[in-house]
C-alpha positions as CSV (number, residue, x, y, z in Angstrom):
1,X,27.1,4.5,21.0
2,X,25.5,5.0,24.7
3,X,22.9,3.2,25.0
4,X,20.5,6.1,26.0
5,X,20.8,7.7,23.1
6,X,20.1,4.8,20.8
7,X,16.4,5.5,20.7
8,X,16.9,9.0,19.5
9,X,18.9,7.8,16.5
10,X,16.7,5.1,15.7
11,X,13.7,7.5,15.9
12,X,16.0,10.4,13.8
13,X,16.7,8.0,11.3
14,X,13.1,6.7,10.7
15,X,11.7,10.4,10.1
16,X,14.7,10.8,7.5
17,X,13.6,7.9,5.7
18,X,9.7,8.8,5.9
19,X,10.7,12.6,4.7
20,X,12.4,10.9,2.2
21,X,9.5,8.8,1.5
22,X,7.2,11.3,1.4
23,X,9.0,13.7,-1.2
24,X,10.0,10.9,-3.9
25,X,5.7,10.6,-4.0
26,X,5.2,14.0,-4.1
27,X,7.8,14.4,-6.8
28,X,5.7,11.4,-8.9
29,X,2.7,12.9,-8.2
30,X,4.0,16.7,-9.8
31,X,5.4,14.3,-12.7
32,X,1.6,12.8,-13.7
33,X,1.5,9.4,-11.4
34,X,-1.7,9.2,-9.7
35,X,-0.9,8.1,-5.7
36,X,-4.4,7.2,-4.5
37,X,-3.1,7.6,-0.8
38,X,0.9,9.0,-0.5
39,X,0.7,8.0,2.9
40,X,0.9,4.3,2.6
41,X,2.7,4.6,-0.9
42,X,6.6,3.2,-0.6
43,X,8.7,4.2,-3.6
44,X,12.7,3.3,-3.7
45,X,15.2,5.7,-5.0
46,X,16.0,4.0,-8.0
47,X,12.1,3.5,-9.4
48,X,10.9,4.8,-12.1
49,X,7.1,5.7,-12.4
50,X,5.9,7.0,-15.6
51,X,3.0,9.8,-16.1
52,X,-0.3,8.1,-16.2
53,X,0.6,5.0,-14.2
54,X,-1.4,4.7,-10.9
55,X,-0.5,3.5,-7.6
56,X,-2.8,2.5,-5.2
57,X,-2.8,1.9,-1.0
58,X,-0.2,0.1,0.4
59,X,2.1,-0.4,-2.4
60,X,6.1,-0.7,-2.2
61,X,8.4,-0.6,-4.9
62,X,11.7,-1.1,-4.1
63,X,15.5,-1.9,-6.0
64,X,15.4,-1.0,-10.4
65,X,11.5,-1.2,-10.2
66,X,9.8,0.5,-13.3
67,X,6.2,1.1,-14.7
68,X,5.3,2.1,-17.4
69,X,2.4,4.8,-18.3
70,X,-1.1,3.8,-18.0
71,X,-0.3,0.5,-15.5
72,X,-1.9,0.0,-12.6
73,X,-0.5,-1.4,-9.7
74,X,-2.0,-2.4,-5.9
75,X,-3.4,-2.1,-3.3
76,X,-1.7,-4.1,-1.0
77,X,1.3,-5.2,-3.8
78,X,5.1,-5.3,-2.8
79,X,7.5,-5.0,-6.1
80,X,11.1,-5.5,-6.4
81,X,13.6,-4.9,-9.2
82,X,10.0,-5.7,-11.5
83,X,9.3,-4.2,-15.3
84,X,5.6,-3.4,-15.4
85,X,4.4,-2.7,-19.5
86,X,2.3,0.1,-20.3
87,X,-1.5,-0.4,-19.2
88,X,-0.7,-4.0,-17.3
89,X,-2.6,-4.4,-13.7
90,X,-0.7,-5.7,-10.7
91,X,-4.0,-6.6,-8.9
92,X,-4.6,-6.8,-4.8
93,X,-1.6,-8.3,-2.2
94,X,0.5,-9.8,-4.9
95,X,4.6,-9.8,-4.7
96,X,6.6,-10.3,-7.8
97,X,10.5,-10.0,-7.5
98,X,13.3,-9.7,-10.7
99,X,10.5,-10.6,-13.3
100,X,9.3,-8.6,-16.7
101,X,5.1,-8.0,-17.2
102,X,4.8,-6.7,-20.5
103,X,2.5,-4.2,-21.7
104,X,-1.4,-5.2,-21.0
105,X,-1.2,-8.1,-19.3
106,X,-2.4,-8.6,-15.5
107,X,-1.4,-10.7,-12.5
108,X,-3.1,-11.2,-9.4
109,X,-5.2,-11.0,-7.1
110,X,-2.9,-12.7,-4.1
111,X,-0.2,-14.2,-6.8
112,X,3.3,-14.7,-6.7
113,X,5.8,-13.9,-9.4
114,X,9.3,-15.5,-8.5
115,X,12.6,-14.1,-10.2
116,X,13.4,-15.4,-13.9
117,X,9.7,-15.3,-15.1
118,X,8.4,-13.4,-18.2
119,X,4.4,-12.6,-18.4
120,X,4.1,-11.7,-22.0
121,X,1.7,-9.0,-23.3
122,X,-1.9,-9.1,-22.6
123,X,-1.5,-12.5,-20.8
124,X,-3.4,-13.3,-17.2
125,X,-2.0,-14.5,-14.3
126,X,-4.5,-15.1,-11.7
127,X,-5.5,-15.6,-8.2
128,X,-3.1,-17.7,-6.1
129,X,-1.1,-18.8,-9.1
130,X,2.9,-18.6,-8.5
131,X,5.2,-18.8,-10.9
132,X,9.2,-19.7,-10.8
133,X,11.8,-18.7,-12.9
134,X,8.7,-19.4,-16.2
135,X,8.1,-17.6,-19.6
136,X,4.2,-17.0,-20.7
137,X,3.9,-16.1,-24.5
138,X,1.2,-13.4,-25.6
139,X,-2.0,-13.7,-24.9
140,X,-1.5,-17.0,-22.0
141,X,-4.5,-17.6,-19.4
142,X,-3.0,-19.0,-16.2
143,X,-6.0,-17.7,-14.0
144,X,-6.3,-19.8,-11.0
145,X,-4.5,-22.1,-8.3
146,X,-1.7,-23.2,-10.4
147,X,2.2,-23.5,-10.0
148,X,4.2,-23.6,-13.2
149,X,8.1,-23.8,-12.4
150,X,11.1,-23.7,-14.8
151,X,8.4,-23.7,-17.7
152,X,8.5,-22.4,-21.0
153,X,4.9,-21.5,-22.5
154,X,3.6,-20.6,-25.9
155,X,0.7,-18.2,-27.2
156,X,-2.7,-18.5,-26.5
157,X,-1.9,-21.1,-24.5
158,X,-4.7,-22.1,-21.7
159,X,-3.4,-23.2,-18.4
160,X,-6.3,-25.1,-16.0
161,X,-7.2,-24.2,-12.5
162,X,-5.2,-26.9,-10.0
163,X,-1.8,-27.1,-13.0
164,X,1.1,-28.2,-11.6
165,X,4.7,-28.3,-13.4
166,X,6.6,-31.3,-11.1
167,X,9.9,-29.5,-12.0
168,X,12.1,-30.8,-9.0
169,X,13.0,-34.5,-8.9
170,X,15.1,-34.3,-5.4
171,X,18.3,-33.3,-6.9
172,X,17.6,-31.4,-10.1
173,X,15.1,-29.1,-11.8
174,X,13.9,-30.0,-14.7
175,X,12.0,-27.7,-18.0
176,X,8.3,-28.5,-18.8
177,X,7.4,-26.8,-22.5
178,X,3.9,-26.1,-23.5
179,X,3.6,-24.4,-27.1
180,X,1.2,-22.1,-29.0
181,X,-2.2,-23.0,-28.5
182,X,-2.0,-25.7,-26.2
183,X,-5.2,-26.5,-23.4
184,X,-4.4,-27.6,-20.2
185,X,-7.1,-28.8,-18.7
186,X,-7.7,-28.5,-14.8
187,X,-6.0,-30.7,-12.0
188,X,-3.5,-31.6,-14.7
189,X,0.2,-32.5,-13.0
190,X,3.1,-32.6,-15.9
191,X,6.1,-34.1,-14.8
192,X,8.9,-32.5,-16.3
193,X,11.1,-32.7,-18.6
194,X,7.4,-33.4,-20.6
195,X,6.7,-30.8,-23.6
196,X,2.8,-30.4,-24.3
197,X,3.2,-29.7,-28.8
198,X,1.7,-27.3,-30.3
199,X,-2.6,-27.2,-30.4
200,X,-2.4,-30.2,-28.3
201,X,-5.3,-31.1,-25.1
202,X,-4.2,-32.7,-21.7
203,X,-7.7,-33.7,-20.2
204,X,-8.5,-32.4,-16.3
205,X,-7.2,-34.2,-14.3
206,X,-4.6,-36.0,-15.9
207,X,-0.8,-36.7,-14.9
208,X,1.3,-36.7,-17.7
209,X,5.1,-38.3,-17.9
210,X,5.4,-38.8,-21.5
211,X,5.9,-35.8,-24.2
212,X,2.6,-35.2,-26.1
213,X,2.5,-34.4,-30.0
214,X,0.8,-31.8,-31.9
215,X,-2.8,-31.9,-32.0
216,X,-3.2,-34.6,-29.4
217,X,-5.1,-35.3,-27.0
218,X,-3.5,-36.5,-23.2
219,X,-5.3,-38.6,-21.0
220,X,-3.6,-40.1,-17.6
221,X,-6.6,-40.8,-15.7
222,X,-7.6,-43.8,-13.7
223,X,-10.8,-45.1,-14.7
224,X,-14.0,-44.7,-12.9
225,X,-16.2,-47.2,-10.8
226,X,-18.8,-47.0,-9.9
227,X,-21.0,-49.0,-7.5
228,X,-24.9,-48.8,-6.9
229,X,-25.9,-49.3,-3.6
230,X,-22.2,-49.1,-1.9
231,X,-22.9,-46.6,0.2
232,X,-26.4,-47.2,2.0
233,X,-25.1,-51.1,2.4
234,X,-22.3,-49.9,4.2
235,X,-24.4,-47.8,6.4
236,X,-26.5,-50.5,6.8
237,X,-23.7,-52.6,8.3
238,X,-23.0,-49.5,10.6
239,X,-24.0,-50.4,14.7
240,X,-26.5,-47.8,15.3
241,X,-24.7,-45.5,17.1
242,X,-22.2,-45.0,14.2
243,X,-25.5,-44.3,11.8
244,X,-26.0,-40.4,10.5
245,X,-29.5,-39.6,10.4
């Protein structure tokens, strides 16, 4: 290729791809699929968009991407080779890739769904929350600042703000399973392979290494102290230049 002329193919090729661009959304949007702005929609030749669905700014879809009617999905949400169910929300500047949402259930805002997971119907995934390769039964509230890897999870189960699955020793990963109707409570770390049994409580703030049975409760907490006085002694001590006012 001479090199002057690279410019003009690169630039030829671009307005192909945007023409192309442009008439798979207006082809959605004669079929029933609400684009709130076509001009910052992205959909790949192989999605599917069902009548009813809506897509708002600054989506992409891209690879065997497909929604179903009545979901919503965006703004600001990049989707790859992901099964939405009917009526589910994809919520602000989330990415998912090679995962299943089923019917009613909603992820995001600012999460990210990593290949292998399952989000079962009506469940909620919420803000900064990732998961990896994990399977949420019906009905499972995961709703803030967690990571749950190589995890298997019941119905109705509720997942705590701060949850971490530990499922990588160094070498190996490891399954963590929590079943049906299980609490998790906040800033709780469970170090897989654990299982959490069915109806069973792991207390905030816990760190659990040993399997815990049905209808338990979990507690791996350090206890508190707690020491009148520690503090003003010590800034008694303090030279006064080190003393806060």
């Amino acid at each position: 290729m001479e090199p002057e002329r690279f410019p003009e193919k690169l630039a030829a090729r671009a307005e192909e791809l945007r023409s192309q661009r442009e008439r798979r959304v207006a082809r959605l949007m004669e079929e029933g699929v609400l684009v709130d702005d076509p001009s910052t929609t992205q959909v790949g030749g192989e999605v599917q968009v069902a009548a009813g669905a809506r897509l708002r700014p600054f989506t992409i879809l891209e690879g065997r991407t497909v929604i179903r009617e009545s979901a919503e999905v965006g703004p600001f949400v990049h989707l790859v080779d992901v099964e939405v169910g009917a009526g589910a929300r994809i919520l602000d500047h989330c990415l998912l890739r090679e995962c299943v949402v089923e019917e009613d259930a909603s992820v995001g805002p600012f999460s990210h769904v990593r290949p292998g997971s399952h989000i079962g119907h009506g469940s909620r995934v919420g803000n900064f929350v990732e998961l990896k390769k994990t399977q949420l039964g019906a009905g499972v509230k995961a709703s803030h600042l967690s990571y749950l890897g190589d995890a298997s999870v019941g119905p109705d189960v509720n997942i705590g703000a701060g949850t971490i699955t530990c499922n990588y020793d160094g070498v190996h990963k490891h399954p963590t399973r929590i079943e049906a109707g299980a609490f998790v409570g906040s800033d709780a770390i469970l170090v897989a392979p654990v299982t959490v049994g069915e109806g069973a409580y792991v207390a905030a703030g816990s760190t659990v290494t040993e399997d815990v049975p049905s209808d338990a409760l979990a507690l791996g907490r350090a206890r508190q102290v707690v020491k009148p006085g520690w503090a003003a002694r010590r800034r008694a001590a303090l030279p006064d230049r080190q003393k806060k006012g």
